[in-house]
Every structure is written in C-alpha cells, then in structure tokens.
C-alpha positions in Angstrom: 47.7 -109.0 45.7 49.4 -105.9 47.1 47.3 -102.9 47.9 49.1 -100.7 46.2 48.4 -103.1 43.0 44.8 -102.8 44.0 45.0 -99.2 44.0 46.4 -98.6 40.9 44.5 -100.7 39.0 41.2 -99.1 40.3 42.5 -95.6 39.5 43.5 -97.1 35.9 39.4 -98.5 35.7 38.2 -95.4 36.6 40.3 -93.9 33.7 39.3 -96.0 31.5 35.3 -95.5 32.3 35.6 -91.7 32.2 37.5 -91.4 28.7 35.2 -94.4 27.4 32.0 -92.4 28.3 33.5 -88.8 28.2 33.5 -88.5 24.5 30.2 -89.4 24.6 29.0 -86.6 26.9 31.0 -84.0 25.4 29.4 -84.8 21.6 26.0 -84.8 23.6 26.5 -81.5 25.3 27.7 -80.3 22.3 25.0 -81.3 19.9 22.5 -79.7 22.7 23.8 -76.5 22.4 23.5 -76.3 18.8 21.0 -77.6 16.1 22.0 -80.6 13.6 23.2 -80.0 10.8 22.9 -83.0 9.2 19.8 -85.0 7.8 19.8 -89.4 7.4 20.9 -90.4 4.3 18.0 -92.2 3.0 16.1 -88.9 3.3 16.1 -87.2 0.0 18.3 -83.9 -0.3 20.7 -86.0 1.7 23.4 -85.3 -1.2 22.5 -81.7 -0.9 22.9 -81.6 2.8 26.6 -83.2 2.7 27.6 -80.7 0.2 26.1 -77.5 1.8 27.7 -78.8 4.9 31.0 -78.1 3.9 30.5 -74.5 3.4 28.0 -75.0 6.5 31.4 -76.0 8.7 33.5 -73.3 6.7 31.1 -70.6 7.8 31.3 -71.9 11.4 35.1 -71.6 11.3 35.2 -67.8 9.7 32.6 -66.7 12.3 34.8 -68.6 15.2 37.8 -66.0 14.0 35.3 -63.1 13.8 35.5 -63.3 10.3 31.7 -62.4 9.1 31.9 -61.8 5.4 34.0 -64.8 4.8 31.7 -66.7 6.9 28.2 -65.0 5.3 30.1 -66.0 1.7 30.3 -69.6 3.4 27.1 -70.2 4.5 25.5 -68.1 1.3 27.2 -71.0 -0.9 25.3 -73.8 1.7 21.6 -72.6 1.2 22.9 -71.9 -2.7 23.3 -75.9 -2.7 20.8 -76.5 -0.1 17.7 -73.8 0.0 16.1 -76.2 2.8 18.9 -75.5 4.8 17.5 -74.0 8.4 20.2 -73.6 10.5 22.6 -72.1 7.5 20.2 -69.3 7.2 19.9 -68.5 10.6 24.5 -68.4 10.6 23.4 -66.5 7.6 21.9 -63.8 9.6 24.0 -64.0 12.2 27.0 -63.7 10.0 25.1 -60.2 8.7 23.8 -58.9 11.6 27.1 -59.2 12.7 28.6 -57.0 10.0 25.9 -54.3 10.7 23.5 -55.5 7.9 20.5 -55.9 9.5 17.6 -56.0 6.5 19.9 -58.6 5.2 19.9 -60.6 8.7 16.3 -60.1 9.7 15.4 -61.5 5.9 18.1 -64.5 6.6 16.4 -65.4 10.1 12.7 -65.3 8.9 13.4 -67.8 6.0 15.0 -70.1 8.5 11.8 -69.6 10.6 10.3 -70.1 7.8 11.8 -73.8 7.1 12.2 -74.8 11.0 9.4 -73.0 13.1 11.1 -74.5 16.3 14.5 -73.8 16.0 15.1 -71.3 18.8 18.3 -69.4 17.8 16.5 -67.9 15.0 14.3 -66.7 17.2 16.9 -65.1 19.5 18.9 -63.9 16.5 15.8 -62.4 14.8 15.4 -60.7 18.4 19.0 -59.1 18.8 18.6 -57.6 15.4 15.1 -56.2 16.2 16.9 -54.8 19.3 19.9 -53.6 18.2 17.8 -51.7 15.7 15.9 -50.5 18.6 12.6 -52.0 17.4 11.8 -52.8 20.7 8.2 -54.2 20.4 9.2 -56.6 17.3 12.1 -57.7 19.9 9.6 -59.0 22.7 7.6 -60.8 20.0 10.4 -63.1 19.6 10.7 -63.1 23.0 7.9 -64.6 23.2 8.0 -67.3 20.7 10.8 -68.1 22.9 9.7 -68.8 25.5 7.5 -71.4 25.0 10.1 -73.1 22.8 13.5 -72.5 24.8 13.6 -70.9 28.2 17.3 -70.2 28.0 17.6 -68.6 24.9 14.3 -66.7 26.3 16.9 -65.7 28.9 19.4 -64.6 26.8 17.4 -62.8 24.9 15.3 -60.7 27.7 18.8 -59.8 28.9 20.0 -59.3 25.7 17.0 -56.5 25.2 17.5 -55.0 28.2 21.0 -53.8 28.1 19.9 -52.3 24.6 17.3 -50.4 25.8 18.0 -46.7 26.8 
C-alpha cells in the first residue's frame, strides 16, 4: 500500500468522523443556548405545542430580521393556541420590549416566569426592561434570581445594567 494511499484515506476517515459527529455538536450547542420548544408527544397538550410551534418558529424568523411586531403577532398566535407556552411568552416580551412597549413586555416575561420558574432568559429579559426603564432596584432582583440559576446570563445582565445606568 502506498503512503500516499495511506494518507489519503486517513484524511478521508477523519472527514468522515468530524461531519458524522459535527451535526451532532452543533444541534447540542444549539439547543444549550436556547430553551426547548417542544414537549414529548405522549404528554398531553402535545397537539397544542406542534401548532403554537409554528407561529413559535415564525416569530423567531421576524425577530431574526428585526421585525418585532410581525414577530409579537407570531408568537401572540402561539400562547393564543398554547397558554402553557413558557418560552413564547418570554419572545413575547422580548418581541415588545423591543418595540418600546415595556408594560406589555414586563407583563409577557412574568407569565412565562410564571409557567417556567427556571427558565433564565426571562429572567434576563424581565431585567433589561426593568433597566431600560431605569428601575434600577427591580433590575438587580432579577439579577439575582439569576444567578443562582444561570451565571452567564447573570453576566449579561449585570453588564447589561451597568451601561444603563447614568
């Protein structure tokens, strides 16, 4: 067997084991960054789930192009279908806060505390708005909260605070 056979074919191996396993750790990182949408099927509500999660994935694509009122429209529609639906109302109030509506947002984050008491971004979210609005003191009780559930999104949102501040 040549060596340059022996070559190749260990560079075409290695190609093959990163794109078998890369999909794999991009899905991964990707599911890390973001909570899941999506609940088992036997669970009940599962029907609910799959339909709000096509305005869910709408929403995500308007907010992607800066697009917040198409995207709040979206992800009203989801928690319309699905009024369990955690991580819709926190894009919810994100999609508001974003358009400067911040009763609407803060209202939007709380009932997604409300249904998820862990889920971090609405946390952080509820944060920025209570920052932005320069309620400073409601600000650093999310900060709190978030840090004993998510240390980097307790980052993000001390730094997020400070550059509000005056």
């Amino acid at each position: 067997m040549s060596t340059q056979f022996k070559h190749n074919s260990a560079i075409y191996i290695a190609a093959a084991l990163v794109w078998s396993v890369f999909p794999g750790l991009i899905s991964a990182a990707w599911a890390a960054g973001r909570p899941s949408a999506d609940i088992p099927d036997s669970q009940p509500g599962a029907d609910k789930r799959r339909q709000a999660n096509v305005h869910f994935r709408q929403g995500e694509a308007h907010a992607d192009q800066m697009r917040y009122q198409e995207a709040a429209r979206a992800y009203e529609r989801a928690v319309e279908i699905d009024g369990s639906y955690a991580e819709a109302y926190s894009n919810l109030g994100y999609s508001y806060r974003k358009q400067g509506l911040f009763d609407k947002a803060v209202a939007a984050y709380k009932r997604a505390i409300a249904l998820d008491p862990e889920l971090a971004e609405a946390y952080e979210y509820l944060g920025e708005a209570y920052a932005e609005m320069k309620q400073f003191d409601l600000a650093e009780a999310q900060l709190k909260v978030l840090k004993r559930l998510d240390q980097e999104e307790a980052r993000e949102l001390e730094s997020f605070i400070e550059k509000m501040k005056p």
